[in-house]
N, C-alpha and C positions, 0 to 999 in steps of 0.2 A: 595327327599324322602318324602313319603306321610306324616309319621310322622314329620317329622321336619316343612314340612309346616306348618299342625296342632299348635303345639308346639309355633310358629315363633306368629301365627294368635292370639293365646289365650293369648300372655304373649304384642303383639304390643299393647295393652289398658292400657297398666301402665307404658310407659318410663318416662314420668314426674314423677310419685314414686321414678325410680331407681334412673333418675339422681339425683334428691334430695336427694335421700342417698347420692350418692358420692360425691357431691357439700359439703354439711355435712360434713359427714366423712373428706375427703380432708381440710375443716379449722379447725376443731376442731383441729384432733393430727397436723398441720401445726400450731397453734395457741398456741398450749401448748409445743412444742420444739423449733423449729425453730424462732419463731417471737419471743417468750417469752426468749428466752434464748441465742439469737445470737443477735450480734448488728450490722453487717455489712448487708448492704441491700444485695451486692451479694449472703451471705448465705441466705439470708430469701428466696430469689425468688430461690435459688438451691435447697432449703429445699422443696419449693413450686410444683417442679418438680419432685424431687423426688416421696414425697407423694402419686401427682397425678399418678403417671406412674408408681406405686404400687397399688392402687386403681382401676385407668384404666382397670390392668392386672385380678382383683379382680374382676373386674367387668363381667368378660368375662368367668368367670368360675358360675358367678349365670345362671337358669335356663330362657331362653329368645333366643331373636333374635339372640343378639350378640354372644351368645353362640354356636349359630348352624352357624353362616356364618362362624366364624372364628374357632373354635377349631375341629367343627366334620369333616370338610374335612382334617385338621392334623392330626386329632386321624385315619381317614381311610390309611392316608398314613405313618402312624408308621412302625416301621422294622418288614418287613413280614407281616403286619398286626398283630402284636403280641403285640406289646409294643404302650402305649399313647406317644407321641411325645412331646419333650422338652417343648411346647410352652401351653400346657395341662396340663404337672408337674406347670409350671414357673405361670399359670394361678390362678390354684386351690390353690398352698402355700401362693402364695400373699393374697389368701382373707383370710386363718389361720395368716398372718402377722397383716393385719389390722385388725382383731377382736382383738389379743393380746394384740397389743398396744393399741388401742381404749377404752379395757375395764382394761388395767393396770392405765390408766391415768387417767379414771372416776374415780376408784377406793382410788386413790389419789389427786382426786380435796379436800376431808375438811384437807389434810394433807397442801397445800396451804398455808392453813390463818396462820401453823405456819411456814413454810421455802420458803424459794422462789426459792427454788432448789428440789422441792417434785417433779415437773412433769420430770423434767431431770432425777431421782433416777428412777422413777418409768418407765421413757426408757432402762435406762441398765437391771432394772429389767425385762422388757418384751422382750429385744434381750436373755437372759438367756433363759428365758421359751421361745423363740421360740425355739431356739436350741436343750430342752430338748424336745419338741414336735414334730419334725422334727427327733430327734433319734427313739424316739416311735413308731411314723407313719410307719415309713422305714423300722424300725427294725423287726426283727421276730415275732411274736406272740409268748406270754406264754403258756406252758402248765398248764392248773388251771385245778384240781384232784378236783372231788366231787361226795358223795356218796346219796344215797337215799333211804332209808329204805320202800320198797311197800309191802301191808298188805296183798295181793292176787297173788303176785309172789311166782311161783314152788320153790320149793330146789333146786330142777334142775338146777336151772337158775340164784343161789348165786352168787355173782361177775360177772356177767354180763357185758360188759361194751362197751359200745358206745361210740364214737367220734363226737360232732359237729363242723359242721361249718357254719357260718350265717354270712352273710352282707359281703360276700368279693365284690360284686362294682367292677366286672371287670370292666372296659372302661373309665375314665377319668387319670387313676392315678395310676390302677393296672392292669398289665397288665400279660403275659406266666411266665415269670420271675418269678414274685414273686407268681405264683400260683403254680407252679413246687415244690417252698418250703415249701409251705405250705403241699403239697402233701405229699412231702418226708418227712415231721415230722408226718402224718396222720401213713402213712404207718410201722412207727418206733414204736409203740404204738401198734399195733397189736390188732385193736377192733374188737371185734364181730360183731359191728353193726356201720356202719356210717351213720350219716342225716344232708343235708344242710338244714337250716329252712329262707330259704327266701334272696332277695336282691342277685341273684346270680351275675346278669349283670346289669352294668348301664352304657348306652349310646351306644350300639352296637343293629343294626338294618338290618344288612345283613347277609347273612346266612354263607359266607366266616370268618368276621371274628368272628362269634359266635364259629366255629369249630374251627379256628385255634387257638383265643386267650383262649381258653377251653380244649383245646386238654389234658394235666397234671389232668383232674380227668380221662382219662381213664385209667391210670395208679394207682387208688385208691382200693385196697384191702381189704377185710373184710369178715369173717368168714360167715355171714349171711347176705350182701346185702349191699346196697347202695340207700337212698331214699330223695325226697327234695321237698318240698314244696314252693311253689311262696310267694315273700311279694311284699310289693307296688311299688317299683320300674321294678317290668318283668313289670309295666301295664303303665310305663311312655311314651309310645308309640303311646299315640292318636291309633285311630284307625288301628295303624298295629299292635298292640298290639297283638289281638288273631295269626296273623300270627307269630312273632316273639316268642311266647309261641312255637305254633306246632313245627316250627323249634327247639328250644329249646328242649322240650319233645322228639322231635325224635334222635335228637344226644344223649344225655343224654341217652334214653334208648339204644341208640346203644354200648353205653359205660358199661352200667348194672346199671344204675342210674333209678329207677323208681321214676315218679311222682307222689305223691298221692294227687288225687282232689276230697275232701269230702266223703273222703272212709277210709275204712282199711285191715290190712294186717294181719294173722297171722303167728307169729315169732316161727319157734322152732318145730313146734306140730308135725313132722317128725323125728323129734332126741330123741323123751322122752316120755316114756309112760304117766308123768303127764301132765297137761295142760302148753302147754306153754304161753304166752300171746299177744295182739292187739297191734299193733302200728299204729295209729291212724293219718290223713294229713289232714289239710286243706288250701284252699287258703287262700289267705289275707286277715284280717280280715274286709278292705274296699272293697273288689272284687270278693265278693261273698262268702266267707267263711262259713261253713255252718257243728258247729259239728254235731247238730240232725240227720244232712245227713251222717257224716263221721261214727258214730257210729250206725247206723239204723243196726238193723238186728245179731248184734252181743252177745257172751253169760258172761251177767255182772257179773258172779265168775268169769272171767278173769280178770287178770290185763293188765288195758289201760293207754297206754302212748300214748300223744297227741304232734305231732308237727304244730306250728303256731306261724308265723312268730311276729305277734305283740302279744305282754304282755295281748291286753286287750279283749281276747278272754278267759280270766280265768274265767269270771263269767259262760260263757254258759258251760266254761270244768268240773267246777266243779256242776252242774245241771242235767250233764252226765258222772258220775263217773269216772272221769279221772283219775287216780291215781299221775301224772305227767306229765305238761306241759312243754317242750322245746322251748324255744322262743329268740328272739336276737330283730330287730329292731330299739333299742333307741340308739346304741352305746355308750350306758353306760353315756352318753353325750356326751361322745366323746371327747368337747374341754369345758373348764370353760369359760366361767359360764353357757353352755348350758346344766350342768344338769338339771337346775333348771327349766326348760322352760320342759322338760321330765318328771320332777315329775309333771306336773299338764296336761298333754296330755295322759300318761301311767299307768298303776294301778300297775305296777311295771319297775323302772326302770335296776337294774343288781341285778344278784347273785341269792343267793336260798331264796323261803320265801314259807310260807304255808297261802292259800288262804280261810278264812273259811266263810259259808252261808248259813244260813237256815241249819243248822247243819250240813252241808257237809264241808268235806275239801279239798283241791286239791292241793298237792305240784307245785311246780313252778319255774323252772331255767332260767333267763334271760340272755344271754350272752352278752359279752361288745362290740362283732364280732371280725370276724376274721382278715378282713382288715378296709375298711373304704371307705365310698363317701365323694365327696368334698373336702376339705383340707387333703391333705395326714399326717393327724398331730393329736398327742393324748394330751390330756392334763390332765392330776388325772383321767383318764380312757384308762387301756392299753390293747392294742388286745388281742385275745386269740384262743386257739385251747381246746375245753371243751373237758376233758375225764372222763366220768358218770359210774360210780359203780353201778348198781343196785344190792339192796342189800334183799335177802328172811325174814322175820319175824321169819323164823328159824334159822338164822344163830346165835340170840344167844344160842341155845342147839348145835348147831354143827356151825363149821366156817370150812368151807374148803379154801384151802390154792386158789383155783382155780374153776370158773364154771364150771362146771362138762359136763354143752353142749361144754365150748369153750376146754374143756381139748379132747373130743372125736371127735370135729373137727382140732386138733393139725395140723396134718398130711395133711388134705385138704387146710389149708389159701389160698394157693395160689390161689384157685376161688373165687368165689364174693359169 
């Protein structure tokens, strides 16, 4: 595949880096269990093996050579093409193993100088939390409720409410299976409005399994549409990149999933004499993203909701009167302690916050995503399925029990 050569060419300049991690890595936690706490040579050099043939496996899941010899021709021959294959699971969990442990045992080195049983504690401590990250990862996504008070939304358009979802990372790890549920919780929820805001697919480059392992959002439902915008992994493609988009773009819209590239849409303005409002896409904020383009042309007494994939597209949203940014990307960290690496690459990492500038403000939902790249494993950051309230600045003189667009589409849901 053209990409993967690409891919193969640009990472062959730093094997001396990786192995050096794993040469690392491999004595450290082999140094701090095993040698330090066994006294039979037989365990040390089992322990020695182990490690390594965890690491090994760790290793095959980062981004490089070895990644594309050995896992993407498994992943292409998964069941149906549908699901990543055993050795792509067993790959990507072992590198969520050794971070765990690696950063449980740091963590516990000044505990050390007083027991000499600190780094063994702090092993059963890290087999626990892997356990509990491996239930996370696996497990469903949350539904997290949150509402948003916009100062330029109709009455009309009270309780409004949208469905996200961001970062589900088909292809290493998540596969038909687990997109189907997430579907079928989308669809339970009964939103007006659904948006994927980036990171749809990671690691799928043929147009086979883009459709087959995708197939479960054309079964997605919503009163008013279906829209999604690219984040930085549609463009990990090297130069097949724009190819694998088109393809993407064109099944997606075959499904009633529109892409919005540096443009927008208006919501509603068929259903209700009042204005209804913009909802606003752009690509990734590395890939040409571009709000001045996405808003050009538009009438700002409407209220604009902006989706874009990374967080740190807030300053320009709020520049251009966004009302409301939708955004995923950091996965909330995803695993401890890589929050913390997030807070200083992100201008926000999860949740809601308000962005203020030069006198402007611009609310701001980050989500923690829906599934996850890389280690199939959450760590103090759990998935999620976002469902957004938009809320009129009239609703405190009047609060209807129901949006009034979605009450006179009752009857319709079952089209997009």
């Amino acid at each position: 595949m053209e990409s993967m050569n690409e891919e193969v060419q640009m990472y062959e300049s730093k094997p001396s880096m990786s192995a050096g991690v794993c040469l690392f890595t491999i004595f450290y936690i082999w140094q701090r269990t095993f040698n330090e706490q066994c006294t039979s040579v037989t365990n040390k050099s089992l322990g020695a093996m182990v490690i390594s043939a965890v690491v090994g496996l760790s290793a095959m899941a980062w981004p490089g050579p070895l990644s594309h010899i050995v896992l993407a021709p498994s992943m292409a021959s998964g069941t149906s093409a549908e699901e990543p294959c055993a050795l792509s699971h067993i790959a990507n969990v072992s590198t969520g193993v050794v971070l765990i442990f690696a950063t449980a045992l740091f963590l516990a080195e000044p505990l050390r100088l007083i027991s000499k049983k600190a780094s063994l504690r702090a092993s059963y401590v890290a087999a626990v939390l892997v356990c509990h990250a491996l239930h996370e990862g696996y497990g469903n996504p949350r539904i997290v409720h949150k509402s948003f008070e916009l100062g330029r939304l109709s009455k009309a358009f009270d309780n409004f409410r949208i469905v996200q979802l961001t970062d589900i990372h088909v292809g290493a790890t998540v596969g038909r299976s687990q997109l189907q549920k997430v579907v079928n919780r989308v669809n339970e929820l009964k939103p007006d409005l659904i948006v994927i805001t980036g990171d749809l697919i990671d690691g799928f480059d043929e147009p086979a399994l883009i459709r087959s392992a995708l197939e479960p959002l054309s079964q997605l439902r919503s009163a008013m549409g279906s829209y999604y915008v690219t984040g930085n992994h549609e463009y990990f493609f090297g130069s097949a990149s724009e190819r694998v988009l088109g393809e993407l773009e064109g099944q997606l819209n075959d499904w009633g999933i529109r892409r919005l590239k540096n443009e927008f849409v208006s919501i509603g303005d068929a259903l209700d004499n009042e204005l209804g409002f913009d909802l606003a896409g752009i690509d990734d904020f590395d890939n040409g993203g571009n709000v001045t383009a996405a808003v050009a042309g538009r009438n700002p007494e409407r209220e604009l909701v902006l989706l874009a994939h990374q967080p740190n597209s807030i300053r320009s949203a709020t520049q251009h009167g966004v009302g409301l940014q939708l955004s995923g990307h950091t996965h909330g960290g995803q695993m401890f302690p890589l929050h913390y690496a997030c807070f200083f690459a992100n201008s926000y990492v999860a949740g809601a916050h308000v962005h203020e500038e030069h006198g402007q403000s611009t609310q701001i939902y980050v989500s923690r995503g829906t599934r996850q790249g890389g280690a199939p494993m959450r760590l103090f950051a759990p998935t999620e399925i976002t469902h957004l309230t938009l809320r009129s600045k009239h609703h405190r003189i009047q609060q209807p029990t129901q949006c009034n667009v979605s009450e006179s589409l009752e009857n319709t849901y079952s089209g997009r």
